[in-house]
TORRODREN-486202 format. One line per field, with one value per residue (C-alpha): residue number from 1; x, y, z. Coordinates in steps of 0.5 Angstrom, whole numbers, always signed. Layout:
BEGIN
n: (NUM, ...)
x: (X, ...)
y: (Y, ...)
z: (Z, ...)
***
This chain:
BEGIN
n: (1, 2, 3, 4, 5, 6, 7, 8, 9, 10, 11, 12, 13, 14, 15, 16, 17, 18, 19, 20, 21, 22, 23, 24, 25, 26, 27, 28, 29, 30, 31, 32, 33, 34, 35, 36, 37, 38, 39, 40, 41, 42, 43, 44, 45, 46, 47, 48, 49, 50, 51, 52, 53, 54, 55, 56, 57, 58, 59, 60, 61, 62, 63, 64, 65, 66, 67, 68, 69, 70, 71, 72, 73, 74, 75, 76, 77, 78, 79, 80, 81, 82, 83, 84, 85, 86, 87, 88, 89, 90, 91, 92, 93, 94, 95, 96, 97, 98, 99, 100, 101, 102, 103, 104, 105, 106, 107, 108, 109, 110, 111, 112, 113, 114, 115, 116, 117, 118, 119, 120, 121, 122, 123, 124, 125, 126, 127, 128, 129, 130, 131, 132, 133, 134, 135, 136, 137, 138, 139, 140, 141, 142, 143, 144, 145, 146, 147, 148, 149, 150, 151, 152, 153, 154, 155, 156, 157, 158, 159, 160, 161, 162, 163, 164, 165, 166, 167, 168, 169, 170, 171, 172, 173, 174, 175, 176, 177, 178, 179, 180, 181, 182, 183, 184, 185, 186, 187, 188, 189, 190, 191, 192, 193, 194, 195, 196, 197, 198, 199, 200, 201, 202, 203, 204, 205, 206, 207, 208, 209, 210, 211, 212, 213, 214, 215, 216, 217, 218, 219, 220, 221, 222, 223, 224, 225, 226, 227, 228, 229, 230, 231, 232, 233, 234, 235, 236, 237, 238, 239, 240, 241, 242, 243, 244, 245, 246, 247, 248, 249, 250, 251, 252, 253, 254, 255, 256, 257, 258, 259, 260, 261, 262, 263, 264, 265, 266, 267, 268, 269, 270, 271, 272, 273, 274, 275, 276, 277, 278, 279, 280, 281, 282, 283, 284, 285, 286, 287, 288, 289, 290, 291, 292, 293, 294, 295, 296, 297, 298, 299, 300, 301, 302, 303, 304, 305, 306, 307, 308, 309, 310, 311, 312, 313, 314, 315, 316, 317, 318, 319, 320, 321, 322, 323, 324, 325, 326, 327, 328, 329, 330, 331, 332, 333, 334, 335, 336, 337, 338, 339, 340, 341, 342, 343, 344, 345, 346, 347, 348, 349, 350, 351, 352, 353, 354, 355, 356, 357, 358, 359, 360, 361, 362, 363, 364, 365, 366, 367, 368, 369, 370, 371, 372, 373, 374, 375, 376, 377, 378, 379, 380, 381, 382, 383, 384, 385, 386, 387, 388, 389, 390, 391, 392, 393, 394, 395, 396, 397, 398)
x: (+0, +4, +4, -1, -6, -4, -5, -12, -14, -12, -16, -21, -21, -19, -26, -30, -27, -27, -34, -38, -42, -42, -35, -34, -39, -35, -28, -31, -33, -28, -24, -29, -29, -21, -22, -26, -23, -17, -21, -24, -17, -15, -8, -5, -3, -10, -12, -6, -9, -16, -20, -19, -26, -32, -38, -40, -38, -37, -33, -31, -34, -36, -32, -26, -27, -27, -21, -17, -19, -17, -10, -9, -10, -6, +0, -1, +0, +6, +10, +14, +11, +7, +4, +7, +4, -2, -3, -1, -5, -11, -8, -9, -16, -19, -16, -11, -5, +0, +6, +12, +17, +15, +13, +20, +23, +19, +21, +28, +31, +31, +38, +38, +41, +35, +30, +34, +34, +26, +21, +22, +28, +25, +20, +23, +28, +21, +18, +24, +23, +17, +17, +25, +27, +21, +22, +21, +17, +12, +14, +21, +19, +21, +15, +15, +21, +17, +12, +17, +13, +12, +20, +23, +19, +21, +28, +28, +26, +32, +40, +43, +47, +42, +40, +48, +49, +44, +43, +50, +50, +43, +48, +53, +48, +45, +53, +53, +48, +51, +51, +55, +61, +59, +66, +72, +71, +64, +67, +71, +67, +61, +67, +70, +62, +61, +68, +67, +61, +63, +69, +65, +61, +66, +69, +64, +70, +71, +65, +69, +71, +64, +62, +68, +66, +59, +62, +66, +59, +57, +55, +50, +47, +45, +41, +48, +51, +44, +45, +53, +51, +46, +49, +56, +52, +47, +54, +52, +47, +41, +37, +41, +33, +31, +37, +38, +30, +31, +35, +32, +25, +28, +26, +20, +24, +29, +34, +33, +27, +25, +31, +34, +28, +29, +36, +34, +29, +35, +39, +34, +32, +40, +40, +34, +36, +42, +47, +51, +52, +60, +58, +53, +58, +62, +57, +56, +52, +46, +46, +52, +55, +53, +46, +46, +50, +49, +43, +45, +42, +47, +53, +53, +52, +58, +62, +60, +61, +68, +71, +69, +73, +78, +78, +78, +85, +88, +89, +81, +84, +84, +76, +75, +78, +76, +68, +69, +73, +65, +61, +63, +63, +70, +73, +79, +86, +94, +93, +86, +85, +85, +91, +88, +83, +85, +89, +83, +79, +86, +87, +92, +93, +89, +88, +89, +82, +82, +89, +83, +82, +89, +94, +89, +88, +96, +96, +91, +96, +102, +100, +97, +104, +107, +102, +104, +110, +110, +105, +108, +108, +104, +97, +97, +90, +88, +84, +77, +72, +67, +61, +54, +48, +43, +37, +32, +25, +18, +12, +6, +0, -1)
y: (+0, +6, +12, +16, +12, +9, +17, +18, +12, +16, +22, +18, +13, +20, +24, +18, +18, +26, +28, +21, +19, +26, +26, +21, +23, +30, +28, +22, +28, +32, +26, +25, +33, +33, +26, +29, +35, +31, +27, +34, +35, +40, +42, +39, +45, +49, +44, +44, +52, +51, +52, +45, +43, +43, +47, +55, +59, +58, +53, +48, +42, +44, +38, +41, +48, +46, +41, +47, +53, +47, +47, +53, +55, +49, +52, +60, +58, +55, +63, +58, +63, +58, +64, +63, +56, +58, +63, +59, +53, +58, +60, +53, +52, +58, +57, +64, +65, +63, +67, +63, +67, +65, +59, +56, +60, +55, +50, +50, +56, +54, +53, +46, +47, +51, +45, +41, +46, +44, +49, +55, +56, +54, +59, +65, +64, +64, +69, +74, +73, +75, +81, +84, +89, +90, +91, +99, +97, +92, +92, +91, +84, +79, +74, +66, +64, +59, +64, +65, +70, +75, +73, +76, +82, +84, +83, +86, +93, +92, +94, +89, +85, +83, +78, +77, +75, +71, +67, +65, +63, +58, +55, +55, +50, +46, +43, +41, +36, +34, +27, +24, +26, +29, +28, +32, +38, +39, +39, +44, +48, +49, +51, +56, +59, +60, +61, +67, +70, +70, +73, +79, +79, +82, +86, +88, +91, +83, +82, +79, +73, +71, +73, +68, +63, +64, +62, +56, +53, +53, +45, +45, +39, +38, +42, +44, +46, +50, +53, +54, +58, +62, +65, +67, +71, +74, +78, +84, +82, +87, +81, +79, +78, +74, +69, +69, +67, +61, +57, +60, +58, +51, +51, +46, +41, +37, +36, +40, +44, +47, +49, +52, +56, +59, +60, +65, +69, +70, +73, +77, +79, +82, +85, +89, +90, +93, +88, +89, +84, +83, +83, +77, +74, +72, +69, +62, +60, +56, +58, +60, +55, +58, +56, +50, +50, +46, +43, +35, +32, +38, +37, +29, +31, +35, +29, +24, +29, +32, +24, +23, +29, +26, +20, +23, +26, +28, +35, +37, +38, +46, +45, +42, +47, +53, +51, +48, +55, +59, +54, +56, +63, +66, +73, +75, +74, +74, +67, +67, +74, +77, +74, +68, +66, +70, +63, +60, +65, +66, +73, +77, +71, +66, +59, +54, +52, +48, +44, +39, +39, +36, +42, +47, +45, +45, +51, +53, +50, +52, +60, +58, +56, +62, +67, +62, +63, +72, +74, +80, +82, +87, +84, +82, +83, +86, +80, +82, +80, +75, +79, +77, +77, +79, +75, +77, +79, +78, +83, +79, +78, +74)
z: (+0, -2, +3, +0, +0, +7, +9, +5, +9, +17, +15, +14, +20, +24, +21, +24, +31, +31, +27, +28, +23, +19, +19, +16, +11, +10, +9, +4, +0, +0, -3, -9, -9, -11, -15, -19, -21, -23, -27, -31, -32, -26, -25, -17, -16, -17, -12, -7, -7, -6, +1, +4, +5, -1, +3, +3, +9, +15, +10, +15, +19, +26, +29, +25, +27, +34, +34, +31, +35, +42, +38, +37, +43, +46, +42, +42, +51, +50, +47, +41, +36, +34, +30, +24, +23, +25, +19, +15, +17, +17, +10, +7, +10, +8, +0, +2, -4, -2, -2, -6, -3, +3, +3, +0, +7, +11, +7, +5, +9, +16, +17, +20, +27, +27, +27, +32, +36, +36, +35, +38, +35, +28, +29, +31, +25, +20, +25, +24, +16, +16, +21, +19, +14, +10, +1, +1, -5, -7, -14, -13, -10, -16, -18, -18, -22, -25, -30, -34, -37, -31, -29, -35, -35, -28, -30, -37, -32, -28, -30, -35, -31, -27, -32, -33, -26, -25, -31, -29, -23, -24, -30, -24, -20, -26, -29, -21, -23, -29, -28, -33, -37, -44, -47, -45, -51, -48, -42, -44, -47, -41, -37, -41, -42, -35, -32, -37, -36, -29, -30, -35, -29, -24, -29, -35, -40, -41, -44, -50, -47, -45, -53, -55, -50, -53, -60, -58, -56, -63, -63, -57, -57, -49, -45, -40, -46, -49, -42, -42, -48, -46, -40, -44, -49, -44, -42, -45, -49, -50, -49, -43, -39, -43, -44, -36, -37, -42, -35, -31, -32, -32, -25, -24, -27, -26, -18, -13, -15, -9, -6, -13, -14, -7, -9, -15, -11, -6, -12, -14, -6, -6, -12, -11, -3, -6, -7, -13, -18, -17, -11, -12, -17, -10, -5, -4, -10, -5, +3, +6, +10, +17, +15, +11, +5, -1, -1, +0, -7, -9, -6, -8, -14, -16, -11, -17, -23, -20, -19, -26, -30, -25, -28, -35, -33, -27, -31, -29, -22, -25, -25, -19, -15, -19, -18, -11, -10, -13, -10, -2, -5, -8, -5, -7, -3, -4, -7, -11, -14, -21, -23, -21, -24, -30, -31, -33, -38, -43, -40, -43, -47, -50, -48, -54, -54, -60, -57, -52, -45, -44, -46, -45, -37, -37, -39, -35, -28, -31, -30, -23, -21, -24, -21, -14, -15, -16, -11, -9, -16, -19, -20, -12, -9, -2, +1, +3, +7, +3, +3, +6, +3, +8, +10, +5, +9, +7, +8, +10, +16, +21)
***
């Protein structure tokens, strides 16, 4: 018996002990309420949103009333803030919209140390959210990432680099998840693409780069390599929103959906708080390590991905060290600064891209000793703090 059906079968033993008879009754056709609209082609989520229970007001079964009222009265004099679950309960019985961003705070930006902690904890953490720093204005507050439509029209209104960064930093998510080895040109290829638009990212007189990059992905055939190719030619770009939006719409689909959605509204969040993309560009690609870090499925993923490229040859070493570098956040320093990564998008000189991964990622090592070995040179950086995003606040009512 799969769980769903086993939870069907609780609700309804729990609506005949609770509510007798007409409980029974009640829970019997909500469920053939929902079943039939999913036969007449409703979609899951229209249904996931609306009011839980089929009557007119007080649109609730008296039994389910009063057991409610008893627990909210049970949790409210405990003083956990138990609020933010009662609102959103409340939400959902009422067929309430829900709010996208905050929906994703509460389920995947609670830093885990908070829900071990139990629920006072986790719940001051939501609470905080929803009463912090409020956005100055509604307009400003990025839509669901998923409608691609309004998504790309509110950041077609913003600076061009929004988009730059942003597409850039989705695509940096996405080759985690890879999976395979497509072949060491690809490789190569996808790497060059987003270590470019980054770098063009941090310093926007290099948009040349992302363009060349952009060329040498003229064979696209998968999906990554569409969204390498995307995010290098979206540098730029005067359709640089739209570019950005064509990976950023893949959301729905694919690993780790949740969290890369909230992901991408966390980016947004900055930007619109005043975070500049350079600085954007640099911070942790998911949740900063204080509160979680990548997300597990993430995490594994590129474990799995970063011992294939090693297995192709030792020479991608290069690679695995500059995404894990971008991965946790990448300020510069004495050891990694512009110089540095330099090395790995063929500035001043060229990389022999044409040569294979091989000879470009010796290259590639080759300049790193070389800028090891010279650190008091000329293109030493002063290390800085890696700048943190704020805590992105959601204005809503209980």
């Amino acid at each position: 018996m799969s769980s769903a059906v086993e939870a069907a079968n609780s609700a309804i033993d729990a609506a005949e002990q609770k509510g007798g008879k007409k409980g029974l009754h009640e829970m019997l056709a909500a469920l053939a309420s929902e079943a039939a609209q999913l036969d007449q082609g409703f979609e899951p989520v229209t249904i996931a949103n609306q009011q839980l229970w089929p009557m007119p007001k007080p649109l609730l079964p008296a039994w389910v009333g009063n057991g409610w009222e008893a627990l909210k009265t049970r949790l409210l004099a405990t003083h956990e803030n138990w609020e933010v679950w009662i609102s959103w309960y409340e939400d959902r019985l009422f067929g309430n919209a829900p709010d996208t961003i905050l929906e994703l705070t509460r389920a995947t930006e609670v830093p885990d140390a908070a829900w071990r902690k139990g629920p006072k904890s986790a719940n001051t953490f939501i609470r905080q959210q929803i009463n912090g720093v409020h956005l100055e204005t509604d307009n400003d507050s990025p839509p669901d990432p998923r409608d691609a439509v309004a998504f790309q029209q509110w950041l077609s209104a913003k600076p061009r680099e929004w988009a730059s960064v942003m597409g850039n930093r989705e695509a940096l998510r996405l080759f985690a998840t890879l999976g395979a080895s497509p072949g060491d040109t690809t490789l190569l290829a996808i790497f060059r693409a987003i270590s470019a638009s980054r770098y063009a990212v941090l310093h926007p007189k290099e948009i040349k780069l992302a363009a060349d990059a952009a060329e040498f992905l003229s064979n696209r055939q998968t999906q990554m390599t569409i969204t390498a190719y995307y995010a290098a030619s979206a540098v730029g770009a005067d359709d640089a929103a739209s570019r950005a939006t064509s990976i950023i719409s893949d959301l729905g689909r694919g690993p780790n959906e949740s969290a890369r959605i909230a992901a991408v509204l966390r980016d947004a969040l900055a930007l619109v708080r005043g975070t500049s993309p350079q600085e954007l560009a640099r911070a942790p690609l998911w949740r900063p390590a204080n509160e979680g870090g990548a997300p597990p499925a993430a995490r594994q993923a590129w474990n799995n991905l970063s011992q294939v490229l090693l297995e192709n040859g030792k020479h991608w070493q290069v690679w695995v060290d500059w995404y894990d570098y971008v991965l946790e956040g990448s300020p510069p320093s004495s050891r990694r600064n512009d110089a540095w990564e330099t090395a790995f998008v063929g500035s001043p000189e060229p990389l022999p891209w044409d040569a294979g991964s091989q000879a470009v990622n010796t290259e590639i090592s080759a300049r790193i000793r070389t800028h090891s070995g010279s650190r008091d040179g000329s293109h030493q950086s002063t290390e800085v703090q890696l700048p943190q995003i704020p805590p992105q606040r959601i204005r809503t009512s209980f």
